[in-house]
LUMMI-21103 format. One record per atom (N, C-alpha, C): z, y, x. Coordinates in steps of 0.1 Angstrom, whole numbers, plus 2048, in hexadecimal, padded with zeros to 3 digits. Atoms other than C-alpha are relative to their C-alpha. Layout:
! residues N
ZYX ...
This chain:
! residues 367
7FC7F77F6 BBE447C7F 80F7FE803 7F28037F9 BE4442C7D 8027F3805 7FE80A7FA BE141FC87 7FC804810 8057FB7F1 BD142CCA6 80B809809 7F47F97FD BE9447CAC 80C7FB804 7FA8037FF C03433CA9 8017F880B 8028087F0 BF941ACC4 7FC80380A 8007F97F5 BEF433CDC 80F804801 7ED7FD7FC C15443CD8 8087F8803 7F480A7FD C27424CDB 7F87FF80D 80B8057F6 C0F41ACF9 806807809 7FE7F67F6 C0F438D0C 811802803 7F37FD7FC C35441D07 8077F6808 7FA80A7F6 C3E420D19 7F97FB80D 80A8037F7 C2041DD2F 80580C80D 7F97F67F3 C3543DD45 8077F7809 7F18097FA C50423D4C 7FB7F8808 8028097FD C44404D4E 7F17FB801 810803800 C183FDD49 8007F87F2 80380880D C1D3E3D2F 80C7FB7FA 7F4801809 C333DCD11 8087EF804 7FB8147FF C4C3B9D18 7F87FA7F2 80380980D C4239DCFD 8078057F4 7FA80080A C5E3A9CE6 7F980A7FB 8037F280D C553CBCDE 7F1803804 811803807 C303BECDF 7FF7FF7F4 80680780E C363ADCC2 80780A7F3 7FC7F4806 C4C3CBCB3 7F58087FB 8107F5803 C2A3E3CB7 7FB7F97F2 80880D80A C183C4CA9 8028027EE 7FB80280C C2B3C2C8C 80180C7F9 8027F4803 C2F3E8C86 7EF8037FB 80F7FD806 C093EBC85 7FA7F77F3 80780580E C053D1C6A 8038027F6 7FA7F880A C1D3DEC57 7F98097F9 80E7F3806 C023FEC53 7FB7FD7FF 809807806 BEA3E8C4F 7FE7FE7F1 80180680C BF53D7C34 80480B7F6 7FA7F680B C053F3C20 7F980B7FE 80E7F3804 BEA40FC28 7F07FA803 8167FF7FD BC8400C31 7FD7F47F8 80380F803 BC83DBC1D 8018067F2 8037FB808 BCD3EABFC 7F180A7FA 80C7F77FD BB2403C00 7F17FA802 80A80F805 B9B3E9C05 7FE7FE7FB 80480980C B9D3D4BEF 80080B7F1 8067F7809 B9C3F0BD6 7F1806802 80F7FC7FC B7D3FABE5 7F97F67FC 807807804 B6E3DBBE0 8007F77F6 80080380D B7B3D1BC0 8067F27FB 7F6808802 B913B5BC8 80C7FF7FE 7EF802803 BB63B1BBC 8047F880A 7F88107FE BBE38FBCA 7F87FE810 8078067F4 BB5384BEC 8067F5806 7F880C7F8 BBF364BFB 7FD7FA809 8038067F6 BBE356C19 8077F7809 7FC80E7FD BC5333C25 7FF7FA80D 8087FE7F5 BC2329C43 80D7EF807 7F88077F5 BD9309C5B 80180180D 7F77FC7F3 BED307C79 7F27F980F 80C8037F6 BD2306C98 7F58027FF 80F7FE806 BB430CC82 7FF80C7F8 7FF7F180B BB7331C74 7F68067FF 8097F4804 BA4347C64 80280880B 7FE7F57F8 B9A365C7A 8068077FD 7F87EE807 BA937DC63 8087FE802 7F37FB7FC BC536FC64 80B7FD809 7F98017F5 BCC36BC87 8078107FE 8027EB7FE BCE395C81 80F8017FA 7F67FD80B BE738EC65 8107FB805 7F48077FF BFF37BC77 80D809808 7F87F97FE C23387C81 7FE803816 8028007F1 C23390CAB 8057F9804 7FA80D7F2 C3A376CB7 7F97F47F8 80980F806 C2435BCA1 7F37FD809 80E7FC7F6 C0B34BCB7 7F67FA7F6 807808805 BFC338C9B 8047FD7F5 7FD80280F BFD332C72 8097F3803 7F8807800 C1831BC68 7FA7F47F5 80980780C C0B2FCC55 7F48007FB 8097FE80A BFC304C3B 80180C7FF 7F97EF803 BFB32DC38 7FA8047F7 8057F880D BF533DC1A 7FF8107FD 7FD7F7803 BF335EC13 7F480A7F6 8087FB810 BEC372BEF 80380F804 8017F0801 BE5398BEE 7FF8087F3 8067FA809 BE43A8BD2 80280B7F9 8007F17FF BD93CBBC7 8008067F0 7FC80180D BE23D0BA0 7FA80B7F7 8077F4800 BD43F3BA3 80B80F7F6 7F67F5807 BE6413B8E 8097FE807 7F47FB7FA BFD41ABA5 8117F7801 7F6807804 C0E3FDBA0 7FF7FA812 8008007F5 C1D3EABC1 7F67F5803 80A80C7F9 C073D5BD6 8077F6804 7F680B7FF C133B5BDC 7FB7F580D 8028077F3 C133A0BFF 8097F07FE 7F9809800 C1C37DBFA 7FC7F4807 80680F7F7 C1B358C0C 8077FB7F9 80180F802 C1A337BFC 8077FA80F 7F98047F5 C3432DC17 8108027FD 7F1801802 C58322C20 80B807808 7F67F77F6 C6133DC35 7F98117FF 80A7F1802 C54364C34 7F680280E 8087FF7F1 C3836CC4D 80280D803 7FA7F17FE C45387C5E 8098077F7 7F77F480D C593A5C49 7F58087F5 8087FB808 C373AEC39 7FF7F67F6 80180880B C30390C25 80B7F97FF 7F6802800 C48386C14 8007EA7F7 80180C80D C50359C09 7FE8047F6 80280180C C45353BE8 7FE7F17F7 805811805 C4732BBE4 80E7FF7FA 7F3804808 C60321BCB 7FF7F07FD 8008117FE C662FCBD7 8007F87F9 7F880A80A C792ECBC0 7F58007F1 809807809 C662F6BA3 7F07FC802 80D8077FC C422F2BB5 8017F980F 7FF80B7F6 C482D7BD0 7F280180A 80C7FD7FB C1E2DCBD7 7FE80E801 8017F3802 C132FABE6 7F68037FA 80B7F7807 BF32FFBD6 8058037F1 7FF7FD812 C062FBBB3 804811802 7F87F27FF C1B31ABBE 7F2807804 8107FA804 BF632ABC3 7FA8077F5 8067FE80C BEE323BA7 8088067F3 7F47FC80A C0B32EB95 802810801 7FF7EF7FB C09351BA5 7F18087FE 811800807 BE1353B9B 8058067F3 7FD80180B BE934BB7A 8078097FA 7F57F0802 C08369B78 7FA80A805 8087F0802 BF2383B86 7F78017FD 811800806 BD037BB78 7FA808802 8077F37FB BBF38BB8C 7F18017FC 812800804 B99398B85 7F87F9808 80C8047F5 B8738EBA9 80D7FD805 7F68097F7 B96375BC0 7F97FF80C 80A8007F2 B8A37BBE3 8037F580A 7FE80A7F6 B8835FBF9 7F57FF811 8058017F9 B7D35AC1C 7F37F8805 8108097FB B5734EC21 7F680B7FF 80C7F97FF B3535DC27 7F77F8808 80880A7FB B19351C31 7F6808811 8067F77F5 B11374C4A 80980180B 7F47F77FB B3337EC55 8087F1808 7FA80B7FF B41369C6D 8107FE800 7EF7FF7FF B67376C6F 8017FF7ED 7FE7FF811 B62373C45 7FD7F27FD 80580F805 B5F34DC45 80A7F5806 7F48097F9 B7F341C52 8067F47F4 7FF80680D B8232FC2F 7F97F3804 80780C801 B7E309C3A 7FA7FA7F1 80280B808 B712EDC26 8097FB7F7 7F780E803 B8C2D6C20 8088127F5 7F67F5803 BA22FAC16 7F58047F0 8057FA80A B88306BFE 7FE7F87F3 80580F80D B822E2BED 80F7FE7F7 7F480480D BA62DFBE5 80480B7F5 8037F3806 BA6304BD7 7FA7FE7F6 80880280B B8C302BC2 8037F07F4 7FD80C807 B982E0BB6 8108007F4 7F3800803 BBA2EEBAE 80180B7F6 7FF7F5805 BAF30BBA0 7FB8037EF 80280280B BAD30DB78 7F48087F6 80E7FB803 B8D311B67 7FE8107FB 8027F180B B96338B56 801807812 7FF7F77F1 B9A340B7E 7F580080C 8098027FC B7E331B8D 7F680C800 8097F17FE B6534DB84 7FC80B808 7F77F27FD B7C369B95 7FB7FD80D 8007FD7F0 B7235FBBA 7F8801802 80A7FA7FE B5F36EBCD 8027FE812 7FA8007F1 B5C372BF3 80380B809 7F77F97FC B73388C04 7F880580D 8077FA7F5 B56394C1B 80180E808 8007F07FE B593BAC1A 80C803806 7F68027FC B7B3BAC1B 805801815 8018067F8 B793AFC40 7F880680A 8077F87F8 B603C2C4C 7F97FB80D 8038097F5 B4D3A9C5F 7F67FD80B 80E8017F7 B333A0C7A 7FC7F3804 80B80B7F7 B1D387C89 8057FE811 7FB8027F4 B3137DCAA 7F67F4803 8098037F7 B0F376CBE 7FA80480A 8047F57F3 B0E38ACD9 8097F580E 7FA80C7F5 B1336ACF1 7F37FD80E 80C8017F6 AF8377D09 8037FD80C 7FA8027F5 B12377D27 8037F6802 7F580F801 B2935BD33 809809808 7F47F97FB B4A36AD32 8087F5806 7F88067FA B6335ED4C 7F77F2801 80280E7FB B4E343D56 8047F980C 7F680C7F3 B5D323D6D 7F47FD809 80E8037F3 B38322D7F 80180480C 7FE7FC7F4 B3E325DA4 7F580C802 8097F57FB B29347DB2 7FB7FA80D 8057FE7F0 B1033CDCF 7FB80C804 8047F47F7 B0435EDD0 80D80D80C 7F77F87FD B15370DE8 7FF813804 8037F0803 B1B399DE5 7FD806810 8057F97F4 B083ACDFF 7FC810802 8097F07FE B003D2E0B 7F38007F6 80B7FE806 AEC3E0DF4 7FD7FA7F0 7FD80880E AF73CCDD2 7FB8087F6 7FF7F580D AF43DEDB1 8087EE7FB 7F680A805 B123C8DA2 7FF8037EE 8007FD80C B183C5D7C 80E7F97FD 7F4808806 B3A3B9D6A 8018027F0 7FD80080E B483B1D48 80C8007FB 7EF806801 B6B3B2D42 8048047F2 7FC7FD809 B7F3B5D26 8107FE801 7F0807800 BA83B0D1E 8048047F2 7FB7FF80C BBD3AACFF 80D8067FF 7F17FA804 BDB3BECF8 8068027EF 7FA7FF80A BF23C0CDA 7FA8007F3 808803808 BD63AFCCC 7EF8057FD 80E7F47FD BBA3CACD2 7FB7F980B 80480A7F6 BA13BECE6 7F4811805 80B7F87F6 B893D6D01 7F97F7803 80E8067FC B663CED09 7FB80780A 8087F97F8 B593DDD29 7F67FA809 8087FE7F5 B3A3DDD3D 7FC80880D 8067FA7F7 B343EED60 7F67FE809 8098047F1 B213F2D81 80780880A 7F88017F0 B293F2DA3 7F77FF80A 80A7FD7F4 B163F9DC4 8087FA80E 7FC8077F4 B1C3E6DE7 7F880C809 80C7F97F4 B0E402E02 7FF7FC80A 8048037EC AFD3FCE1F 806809809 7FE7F77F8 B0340CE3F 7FD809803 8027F7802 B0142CE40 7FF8077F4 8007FD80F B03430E19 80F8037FD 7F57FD803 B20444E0E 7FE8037EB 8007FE814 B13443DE4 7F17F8800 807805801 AFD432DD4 7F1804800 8107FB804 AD3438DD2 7FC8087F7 7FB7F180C ACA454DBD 7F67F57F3 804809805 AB543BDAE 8047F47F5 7F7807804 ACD424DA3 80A80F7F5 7FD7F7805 AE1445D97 7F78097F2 8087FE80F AC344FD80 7FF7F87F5 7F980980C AC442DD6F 8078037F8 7FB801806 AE4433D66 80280C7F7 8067F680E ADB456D57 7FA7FA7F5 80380780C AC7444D43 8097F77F6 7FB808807 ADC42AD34 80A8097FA 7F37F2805 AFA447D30 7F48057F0 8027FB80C ADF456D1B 7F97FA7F4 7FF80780C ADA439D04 80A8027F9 7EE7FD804 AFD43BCFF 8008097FA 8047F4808 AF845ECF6 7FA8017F0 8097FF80E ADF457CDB 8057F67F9 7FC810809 AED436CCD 81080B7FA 7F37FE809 B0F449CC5 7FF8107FB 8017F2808 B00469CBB 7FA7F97F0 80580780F AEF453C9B 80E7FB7F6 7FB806806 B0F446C92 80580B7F4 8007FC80A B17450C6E 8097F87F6 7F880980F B2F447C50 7F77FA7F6 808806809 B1D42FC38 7F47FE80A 80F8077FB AFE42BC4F 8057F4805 80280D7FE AF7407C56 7FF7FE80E 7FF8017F2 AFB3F4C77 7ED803804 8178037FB ACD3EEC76 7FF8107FD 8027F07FB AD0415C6F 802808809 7F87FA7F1 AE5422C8E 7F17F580B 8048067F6 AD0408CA0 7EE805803 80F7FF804 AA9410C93 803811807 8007F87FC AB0435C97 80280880B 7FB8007EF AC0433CBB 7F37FB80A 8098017FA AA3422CC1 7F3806801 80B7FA801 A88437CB5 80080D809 8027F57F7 A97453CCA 7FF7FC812 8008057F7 A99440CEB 7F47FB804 80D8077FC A78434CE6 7F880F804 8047F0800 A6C45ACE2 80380680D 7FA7FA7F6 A7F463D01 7FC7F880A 8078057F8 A6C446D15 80E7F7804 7F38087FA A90431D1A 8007F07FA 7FF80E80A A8A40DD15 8107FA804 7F2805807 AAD404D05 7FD7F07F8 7FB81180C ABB3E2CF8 80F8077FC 7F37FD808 AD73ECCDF 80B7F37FA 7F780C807 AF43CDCD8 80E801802 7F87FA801 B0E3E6CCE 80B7F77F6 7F880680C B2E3D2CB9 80E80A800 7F37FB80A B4C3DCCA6 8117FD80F 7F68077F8 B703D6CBA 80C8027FC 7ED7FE803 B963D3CB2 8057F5800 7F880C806 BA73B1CA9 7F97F6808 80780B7F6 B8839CCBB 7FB80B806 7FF7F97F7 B763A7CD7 7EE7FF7FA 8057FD80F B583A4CBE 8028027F4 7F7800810 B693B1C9F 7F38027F5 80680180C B603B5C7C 7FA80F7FD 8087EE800 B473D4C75 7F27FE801 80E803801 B233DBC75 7FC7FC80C 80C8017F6 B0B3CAC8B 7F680D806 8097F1802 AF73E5C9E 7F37FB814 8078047FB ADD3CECAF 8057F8809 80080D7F8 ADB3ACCC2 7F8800810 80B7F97F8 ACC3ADCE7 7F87F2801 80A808803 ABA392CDA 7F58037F3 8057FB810 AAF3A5CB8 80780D803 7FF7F6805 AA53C9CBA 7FB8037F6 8027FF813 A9C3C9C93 80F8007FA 7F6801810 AAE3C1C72 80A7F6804 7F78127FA ACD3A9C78 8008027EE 7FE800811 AD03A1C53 8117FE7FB 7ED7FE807 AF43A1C41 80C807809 7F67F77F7 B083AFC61 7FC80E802 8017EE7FC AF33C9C6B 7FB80B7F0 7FD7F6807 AF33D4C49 8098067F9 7F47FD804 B153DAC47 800811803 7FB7FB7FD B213FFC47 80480380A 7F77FD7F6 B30415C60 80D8047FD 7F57F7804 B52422C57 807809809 8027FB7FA B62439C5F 8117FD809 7F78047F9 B7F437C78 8037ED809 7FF8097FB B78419C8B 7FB7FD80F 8037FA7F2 B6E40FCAD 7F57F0804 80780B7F9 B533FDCC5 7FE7FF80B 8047FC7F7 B463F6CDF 7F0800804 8097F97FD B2B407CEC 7F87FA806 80B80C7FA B113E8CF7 7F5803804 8107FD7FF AEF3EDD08 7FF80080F 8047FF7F1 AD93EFD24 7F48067FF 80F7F67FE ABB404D2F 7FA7FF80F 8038007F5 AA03FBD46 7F880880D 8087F27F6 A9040DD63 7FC7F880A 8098037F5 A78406D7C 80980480E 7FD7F97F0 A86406DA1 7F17FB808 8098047F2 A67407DB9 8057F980A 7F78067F7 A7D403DD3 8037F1802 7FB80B802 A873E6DCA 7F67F37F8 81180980A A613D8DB8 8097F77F6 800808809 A753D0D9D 8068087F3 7F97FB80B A853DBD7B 8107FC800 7F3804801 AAB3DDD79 8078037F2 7FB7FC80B AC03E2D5B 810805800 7F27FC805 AE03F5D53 8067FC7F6 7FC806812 AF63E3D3E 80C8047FE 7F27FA7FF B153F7D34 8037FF7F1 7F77FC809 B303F4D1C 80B8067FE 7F77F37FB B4840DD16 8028037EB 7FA80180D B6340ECF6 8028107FD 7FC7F1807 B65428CDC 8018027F2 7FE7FB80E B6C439CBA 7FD8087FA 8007F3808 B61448C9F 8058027F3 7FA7FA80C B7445CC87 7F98047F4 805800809 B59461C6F 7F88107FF 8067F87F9 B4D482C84 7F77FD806 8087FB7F2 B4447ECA2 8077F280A 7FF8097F3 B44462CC0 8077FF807 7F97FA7F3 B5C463CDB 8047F380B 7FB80D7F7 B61446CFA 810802800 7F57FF7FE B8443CCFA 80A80580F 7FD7FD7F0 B8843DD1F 7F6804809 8037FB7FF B6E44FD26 7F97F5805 80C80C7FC B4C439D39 7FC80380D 8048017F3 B3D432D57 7F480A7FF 80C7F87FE B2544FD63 7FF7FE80F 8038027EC B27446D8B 8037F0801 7FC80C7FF B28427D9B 80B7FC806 7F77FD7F9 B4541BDA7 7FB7F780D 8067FE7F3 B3F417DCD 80C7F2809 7FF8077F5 B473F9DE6 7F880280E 
């Protein structure tokens, strides 16, 4: 919640003046929010799931997703070789933020390569392992999570090669941590270069997809849109009841949501009431912050309304946000065919109760 707070107050208070922050004191926010990150929510974590040590490796052009998240605001991209060690010691002792590097990344992590006497960086790795001996060593891979598998090949071979048999044991995979999903919701084609032969005429029912990245946060939206004919000052009431309906998927999909319930549980139970209510719903609700599919539970594919296995049985937590994915169909006579409402529309829950961030489309908007 204070991360949130905080980047609404900075937002808004400059958003009077000017609409959007310059590059500099983008990367200021930027860097302010990871600061809280790393000092109030990265700890807490990894205490939660029982890791000390987490490391994450990653090169310049080929990064981990995590730690595009982790990087300073005016960085567009890891330097070299990036290193960075976490570690959580527990008893109230300090937490420690460090990189395997020859410069600090950002003012949160702080260098930790001591050149001269380790010339290699993995020795210096291994030399900082070995001084905190840690219990569990979390590393980046999974075989569900796809933002939890930024952990190449080549990175892991020399790791494990480097790494000394009393430490070997200790790792594990830094899955939880991360809070990850299944980025497969590639039913659309965003921004596609395919010329449009159709051209928009009276009488349309339109659909869009948009999304934008700011200060790293990423929005996901779906609407609709109506072309009238002549003599049409709103849309068909027809068209207008659809979107009753789809609104009241919406309804039921974020009335389920729950702390600790699972993504296949928000999704099964959204559906059992929708089905009850005669509303044939497709639910391919995801997580959002950092990607525009972020890390969090799965809560149905609109290729797979069942079980998704390892994503969708992640957890809900509490304070986090999504967006609100689906569509519901309805018969238009009118029209001798079936149409579908497909709306997405971002939001948060605090571990109450649901709320759209900017409120959702209940009318159409009218051309």
């Amino acid at each position: 919640m204070r991360i949130l707070l905080l980047l609404l107050i900075s937002i808004s208070s400059f958003a009077q003046t000017t609409g959007i922050l310059p590059e500099r004191q983008r990367a200021e926010l930027i860097d302010e929010l990871l600061a809280d990150r790393f000092d109030n929510l990265l700890p807490k974590l990894m205490e939660r799931e029982k890791i000390d040590m987490w490391i994450v490796i990653s090169r310049e052009y080929n990064e981990d997703p995590v730690i595009k998240t982790m990087l300073p605001g005016d960085w567009h991209a890891a330097r070299r070789r990036t290193i960075l060690v976490f570690f959580n010691p527990g008893n109230n002792k300090p937490f420690q933020k460090l990189a395997i590097s020859r410069y600090n990344v950002g003012s949160s992590i702080k260098a930790s390569w001591d050149m001269k006497k380790y010339p290699e960086q993995w020795d210096q790795l291994i030399a900082i392992i070995n001084e905190l001996n840690p219990k569990k060593i979390g590393l980046n891979y999974s075989t569900d999570f796809g933002h939890a598998d930024g952990l190449t090949y080549t990175e892991h071979e020399e790791l494990v090669k480097k790494l000394p048999a009393s430490q070997k044991p200790k790792v594990t995979s830094a899955v939880d941590i991360q809070r990850s999903d299944s980025a497969s919701f590639d039913h659309l084609r965003s921004f596609s270069n395919r010329p449009g032969n159709l051209v928009i005429m009276p009488g349309d029912l339109l659909h869009v997809d948009i999304g934008i990245t700011y200060l790293r946060f990423n929005t996901d939206v779906q609407q609709h849109a109506y072309v009238l004919l002549p003599g049409e000052t709103e849309a068909p009431q027809f068209l207008k009841d659809a979107l009753v309906k789809a609104n009241r998927v919406q309804d039921i999909l974020t009335s389920q949501f729950a702390t600790g319930k699972t993504g296949n549980k928000v999704l099964s139970d959204a559906l059992a009431i929708c089905k009850k209510e005669g509303l044939a719903a497709t639910i391919y609700t995801h997580p959002l912050g950092y990607h525009g599919h972020a890390a969090g539970p799965t809560i149905g594919m609109w290729d797979n309304q069942g079980i998704t296995p390892g994503s969708g049985d992640y957890p809900v937590k509490d304070n986090t946000v999504y967006s609100i994915e689906l569509n519901c169909a309805s018969e238009i006579p009118a029209w001798k065919k079936t149409i579908r409402i497909m709306l997405e529309e971002d939001g948060y829950f605090d571990g109450k109760e649901f709320r759209f961030i900017s409120g959702r489309q209940k009318e159409f908007l009218i051309f």
